[in-house]
C-alpha positions in Angstrom: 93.4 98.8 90.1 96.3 101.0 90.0 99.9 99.9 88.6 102.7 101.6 90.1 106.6 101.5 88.6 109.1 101.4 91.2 111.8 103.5 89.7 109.3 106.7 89.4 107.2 106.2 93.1 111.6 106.6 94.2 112.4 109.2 91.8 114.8 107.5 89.6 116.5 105.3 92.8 115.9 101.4 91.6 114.8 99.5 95.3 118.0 97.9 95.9 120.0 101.6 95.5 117.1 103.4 97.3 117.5 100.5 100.3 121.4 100.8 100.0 121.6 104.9 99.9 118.3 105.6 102.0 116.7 103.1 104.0 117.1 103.9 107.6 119.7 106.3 106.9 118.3 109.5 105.6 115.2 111.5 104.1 114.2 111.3 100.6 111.9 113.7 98.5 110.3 112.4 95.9 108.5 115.1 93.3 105.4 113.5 91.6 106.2 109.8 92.7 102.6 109.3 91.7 101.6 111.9 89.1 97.8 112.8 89.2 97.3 111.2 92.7 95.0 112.1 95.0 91.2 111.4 93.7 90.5 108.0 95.1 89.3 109.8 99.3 88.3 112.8 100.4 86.9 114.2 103.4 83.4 113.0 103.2 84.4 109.8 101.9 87.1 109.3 104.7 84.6 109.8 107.3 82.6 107.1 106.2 85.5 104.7 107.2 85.5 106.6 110.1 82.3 105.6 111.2 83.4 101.9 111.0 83.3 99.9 114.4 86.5 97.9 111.6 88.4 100.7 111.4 90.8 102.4 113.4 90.6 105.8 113.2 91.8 109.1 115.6 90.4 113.0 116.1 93.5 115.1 117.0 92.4 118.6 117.9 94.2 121.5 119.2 92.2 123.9 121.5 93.5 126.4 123.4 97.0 124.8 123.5 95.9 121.9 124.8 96.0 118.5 122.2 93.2 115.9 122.3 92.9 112.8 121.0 89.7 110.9 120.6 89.1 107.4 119.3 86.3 106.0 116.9 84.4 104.6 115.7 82.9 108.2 115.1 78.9 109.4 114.5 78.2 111.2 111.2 76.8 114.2 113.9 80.6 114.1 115.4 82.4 114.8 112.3 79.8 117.3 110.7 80.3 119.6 113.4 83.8 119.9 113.5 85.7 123.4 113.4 87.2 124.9 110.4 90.8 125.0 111.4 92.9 122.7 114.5 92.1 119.4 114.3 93.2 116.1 111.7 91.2 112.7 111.3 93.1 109.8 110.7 92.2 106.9 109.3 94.7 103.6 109.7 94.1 100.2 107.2 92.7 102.0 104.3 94.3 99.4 102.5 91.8 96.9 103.8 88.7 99.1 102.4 90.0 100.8 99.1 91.6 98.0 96.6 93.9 101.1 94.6 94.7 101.4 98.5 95.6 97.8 98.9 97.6 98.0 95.3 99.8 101.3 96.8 101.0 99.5 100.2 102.1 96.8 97.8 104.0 99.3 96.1 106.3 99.0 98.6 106.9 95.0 98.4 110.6 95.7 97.8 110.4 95.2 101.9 109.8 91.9 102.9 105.9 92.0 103.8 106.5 91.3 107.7 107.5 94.5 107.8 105.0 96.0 106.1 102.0 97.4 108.2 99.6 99.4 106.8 98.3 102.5 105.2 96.7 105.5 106.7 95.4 108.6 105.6 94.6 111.5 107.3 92.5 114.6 106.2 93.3 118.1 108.1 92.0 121.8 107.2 94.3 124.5 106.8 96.5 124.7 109.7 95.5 121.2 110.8 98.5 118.7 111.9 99.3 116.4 115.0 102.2 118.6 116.3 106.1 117.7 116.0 106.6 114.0 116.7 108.7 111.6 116.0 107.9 108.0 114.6 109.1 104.8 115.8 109.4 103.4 112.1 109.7 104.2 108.4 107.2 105.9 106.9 106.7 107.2 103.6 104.3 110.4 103.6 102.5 110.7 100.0 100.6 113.5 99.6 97.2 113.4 98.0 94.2 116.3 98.2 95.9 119.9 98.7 99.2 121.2 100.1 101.2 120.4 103.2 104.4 122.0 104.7 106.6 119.4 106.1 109.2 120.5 108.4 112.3 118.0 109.4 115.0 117.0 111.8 117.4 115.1 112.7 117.6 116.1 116.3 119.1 114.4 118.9 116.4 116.0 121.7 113.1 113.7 121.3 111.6 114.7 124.9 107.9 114.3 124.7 105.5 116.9 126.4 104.2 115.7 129.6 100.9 114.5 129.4 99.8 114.8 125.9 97.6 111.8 124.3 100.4 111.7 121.0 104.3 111.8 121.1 104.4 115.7 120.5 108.1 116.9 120.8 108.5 119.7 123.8 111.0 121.0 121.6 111.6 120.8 117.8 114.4 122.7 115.8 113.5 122.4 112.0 116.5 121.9 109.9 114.7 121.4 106.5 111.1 122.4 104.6 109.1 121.8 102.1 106.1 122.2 100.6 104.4 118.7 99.0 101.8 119.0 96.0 99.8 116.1 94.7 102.1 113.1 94.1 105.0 114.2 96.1 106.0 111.9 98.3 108.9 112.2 101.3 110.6 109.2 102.9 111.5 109.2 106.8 113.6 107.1 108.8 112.7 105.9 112.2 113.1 108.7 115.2 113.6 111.6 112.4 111.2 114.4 114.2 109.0 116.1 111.9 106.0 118.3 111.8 103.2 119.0 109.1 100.9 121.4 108.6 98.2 121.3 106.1 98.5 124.9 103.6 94.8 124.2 102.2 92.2 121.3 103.2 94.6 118.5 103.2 94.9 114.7 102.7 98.1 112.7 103.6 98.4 108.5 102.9 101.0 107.6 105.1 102.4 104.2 104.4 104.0 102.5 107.4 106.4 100.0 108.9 106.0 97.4 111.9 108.7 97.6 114.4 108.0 95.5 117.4 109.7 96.6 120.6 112.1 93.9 122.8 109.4 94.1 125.4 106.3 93.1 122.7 108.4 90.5 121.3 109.9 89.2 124.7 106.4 89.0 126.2 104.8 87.7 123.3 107.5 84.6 122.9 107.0 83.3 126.5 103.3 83.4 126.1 104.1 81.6 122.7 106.5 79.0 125.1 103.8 79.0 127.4 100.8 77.6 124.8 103.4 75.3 122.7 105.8 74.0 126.1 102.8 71.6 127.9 104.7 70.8 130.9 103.3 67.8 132.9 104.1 67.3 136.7 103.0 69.0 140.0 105.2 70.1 142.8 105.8 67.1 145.4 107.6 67.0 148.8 106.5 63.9 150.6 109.9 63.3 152.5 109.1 66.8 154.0 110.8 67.6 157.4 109.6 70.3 159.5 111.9 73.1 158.9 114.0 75.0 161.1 113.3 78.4 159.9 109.3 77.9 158.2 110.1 81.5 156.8 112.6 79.8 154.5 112.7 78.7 151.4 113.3 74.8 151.7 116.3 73.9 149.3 114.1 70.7 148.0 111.4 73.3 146.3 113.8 75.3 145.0 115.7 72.1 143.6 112.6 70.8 142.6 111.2 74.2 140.3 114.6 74.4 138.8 113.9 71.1 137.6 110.7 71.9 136.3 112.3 74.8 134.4 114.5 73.2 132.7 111.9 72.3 130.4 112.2 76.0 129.2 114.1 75.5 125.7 114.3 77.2 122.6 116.1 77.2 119.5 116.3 78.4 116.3 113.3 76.3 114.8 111.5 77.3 117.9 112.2 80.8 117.4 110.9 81.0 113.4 107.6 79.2 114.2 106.6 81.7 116.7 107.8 85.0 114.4 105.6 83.1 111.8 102.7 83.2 114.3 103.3 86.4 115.7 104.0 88.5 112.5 101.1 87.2 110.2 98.5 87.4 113.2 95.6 90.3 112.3 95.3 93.4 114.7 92.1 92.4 117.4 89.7 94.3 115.3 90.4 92.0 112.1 87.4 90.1 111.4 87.0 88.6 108.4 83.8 87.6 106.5 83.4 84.2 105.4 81.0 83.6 102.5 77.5 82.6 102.7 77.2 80.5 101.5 80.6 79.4 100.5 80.6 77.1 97.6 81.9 73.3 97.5 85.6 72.0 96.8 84.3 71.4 93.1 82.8 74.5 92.5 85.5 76.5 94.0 88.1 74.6 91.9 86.0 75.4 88.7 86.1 78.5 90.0 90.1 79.4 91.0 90.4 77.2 87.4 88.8 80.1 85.4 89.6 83.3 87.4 92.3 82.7 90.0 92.5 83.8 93.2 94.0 86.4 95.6 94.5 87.2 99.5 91.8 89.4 101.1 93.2 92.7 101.9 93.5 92.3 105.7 95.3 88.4 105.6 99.1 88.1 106.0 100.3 84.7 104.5 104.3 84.7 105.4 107.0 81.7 104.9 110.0 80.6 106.1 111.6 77.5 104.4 109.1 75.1 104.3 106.7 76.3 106.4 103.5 78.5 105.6 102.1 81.0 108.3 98.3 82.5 107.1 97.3 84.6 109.8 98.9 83.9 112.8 98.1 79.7 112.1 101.0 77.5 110.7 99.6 75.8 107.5 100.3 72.4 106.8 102.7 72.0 103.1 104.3 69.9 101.2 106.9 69.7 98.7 104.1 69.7 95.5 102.5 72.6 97.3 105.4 74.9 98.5 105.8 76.8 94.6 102.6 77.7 94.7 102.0 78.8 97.9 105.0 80.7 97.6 103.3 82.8 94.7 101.1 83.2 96.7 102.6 85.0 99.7 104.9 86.7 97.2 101.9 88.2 95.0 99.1 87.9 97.1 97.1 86.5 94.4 96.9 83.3 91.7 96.4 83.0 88.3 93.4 81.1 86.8 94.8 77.9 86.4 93.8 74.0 87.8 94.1 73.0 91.5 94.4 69.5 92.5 95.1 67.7 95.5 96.7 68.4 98.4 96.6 72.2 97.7 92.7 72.4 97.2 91.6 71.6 100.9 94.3 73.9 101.9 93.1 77.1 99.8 89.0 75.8 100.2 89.6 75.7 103.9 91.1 79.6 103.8 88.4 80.4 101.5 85.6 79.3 103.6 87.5 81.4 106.3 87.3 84.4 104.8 90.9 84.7 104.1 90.9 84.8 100.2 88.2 85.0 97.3 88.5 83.9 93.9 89.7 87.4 91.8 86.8 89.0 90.1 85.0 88.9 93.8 85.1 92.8 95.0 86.5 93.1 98.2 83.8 93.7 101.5 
């Protein structure tokens, strides 16, 4: 598995400048951030994760001025057939199939991992691309097979075509360019427009950033309020009166409801066990694959003993304080547990080394689940 050093992938910039001078600020080029990369996909090889009802992958295609977008999983016939110029496959959670994959996300620890979200790679012919767009998020653009133009902006106009299946810019005004080689990577802020366009056949690993909207988060708290809340009571009016106006709202209901309401609270506490939830829970087409069969507390202790451990690609183990979130389920810990399950969301993975009560239920239980493997296992 591939070792990356920080200070090269940001030519020169150690994290805390490159976060201090770049982060959500402005673009950064990188020449040969990862000398020699490239080899580990390639077109064929891409399309096989393609084909996977697990993976999330998009066809953009450009025909006659029109852009369509189609979604996969794809058949081999689909993909074999396609034209020699005008289109780009994209492939998202790479890092869940390709451990060197998994390793380069992780590259990019140096922002805390509920902001991480994933990698993609895309392959395009010459002249392939998605069209000037904008992105929501940070992304940094590394390029691997072949050569891409990337054009850039920092316009203020992001009106999007009417009616197209991607975010494609009616108007984009390019301010910068440049051409990106094997190992050159370029780092974008949120909302800076760009468009690329493949010179030769071409493969990009985009690696990029969750930024939940107000509404997402909004919605998704009061459905969290809504599971964790439990209010008791019905609505009750037996000292009813017959109203003067039945079209009205009686006072007593709306006395009564605002009651029941009240029962609405939140604080602080409230607030960082629901973003543990909600920020470690997998996309809907996570599944993960439990062992079969899986072996006993002893044997997996003999086990983690002699090789350690590490998280399978697709789990998300977060923390705040004392409490542990591992996939969108709060984790019960303790103060003899909380050091190591710390390594453990920091590092994603556990030396060889004993484990004793009350961590071993903890980890046997997220073994048996699927959600980590002891470390010489192979992922999938």
């Amino acid at each position: 598995m591939s070792v990356f050093s920080l200070e090269h992938l940001l030519g020169g910039w150690s994290p805390e400048a490159f976060l201090a001078e770049y982060w959500q600020k402005k673009p950064l080029l990188v020449r040969q951030a990862l000398p020699g990369f490239g080899g580990w996909l390639n077109r064929d090889s891409l399309a096989v994760l393609a084909m996977r009802d697990d993976a999330e992958s998009r066809l953009v295609r450009f025909t006659r001025g029109q852009c369509l977008l189609d979604h996969g999983p794809f058949a081999a016939d689909d993909l074999a057939t396609l034209p020699k110029k005008n289109w780009s496959l994209l492939v998202s959670g790479v890092n869940h199939f390709l451990p060197d994959g998994d390793a380069l996300l992780h590259a990019f620890d140096f922002i805390p991992l509920a902001r991480l979200d994933d990698l993609m790679v895309s392959f395009a012919p010459s002249g392939g691309g998605v069209g000037p767009h904008f992105d929501s998020y940070d992304v940094f653009l590394i390029q691997g097979l072949g050569r891409r133009r990337w054009e850039i902006s920092a316009q203020d106009d992001l009106e999007i075509m009417d009616g197209a299946p991607l975010r494609i810019l009616k108007r984009f005004h390019a301010e910068q360019s440049w051409e990106l080689e094997p190992g050159d990577m370029l780092y974008l802020p949120p909302r800076y427009a760009h468009n690329g366009v493949a010179l030769t056949d071409c493969m990009t690993w985009s690696v990029g950033f969750r930024v939940p909207t107000a509404e997402d988060m909004v919605g998704n708290f009061l459905n969290y309020l809504q599971d964790n809340l439990a209010p008791v009571g019905l609505y009750r009016d037996p000292g009813l009166k017959r109203p003067r106006h039945p079209g009205e709202i009686p006072t007593t209901m709306l006395d009564q409801v605002a009651a029941m309401l009240k029962v609405i609270r939140w604080d602080k506490s409230t607030v960082e066990d629901f973003l543990g939830r909600y920020l470690s829970e997998p996309k809907a087409h996570i599944f993960f694959d439990p062992p079969r069969p899986p072996l006993k507390p002893a044997a997996f202790a003999k086990v983690v003993a002699k090789r350690g451990l590490r998280l399978d690609p697709r789990s998300q183990l977060l923390f705040r304080g004392d409490r542990f979130y591992m996939n969108g389920e709060r984790a019960a810990s303790s103060p003899d547990t909380f050091a190591t399950l710390q390594d453990l969301a920091d590092h994603r993975r556990l030396p060889p080394g004993p484990v004793t009560e009350p961590l071993l239920p903890l980890l046997h239980e997220w073994y048996v689940s699927g959600y980590l493997l002891p470390n010489s296992d192979s992922p999938r």
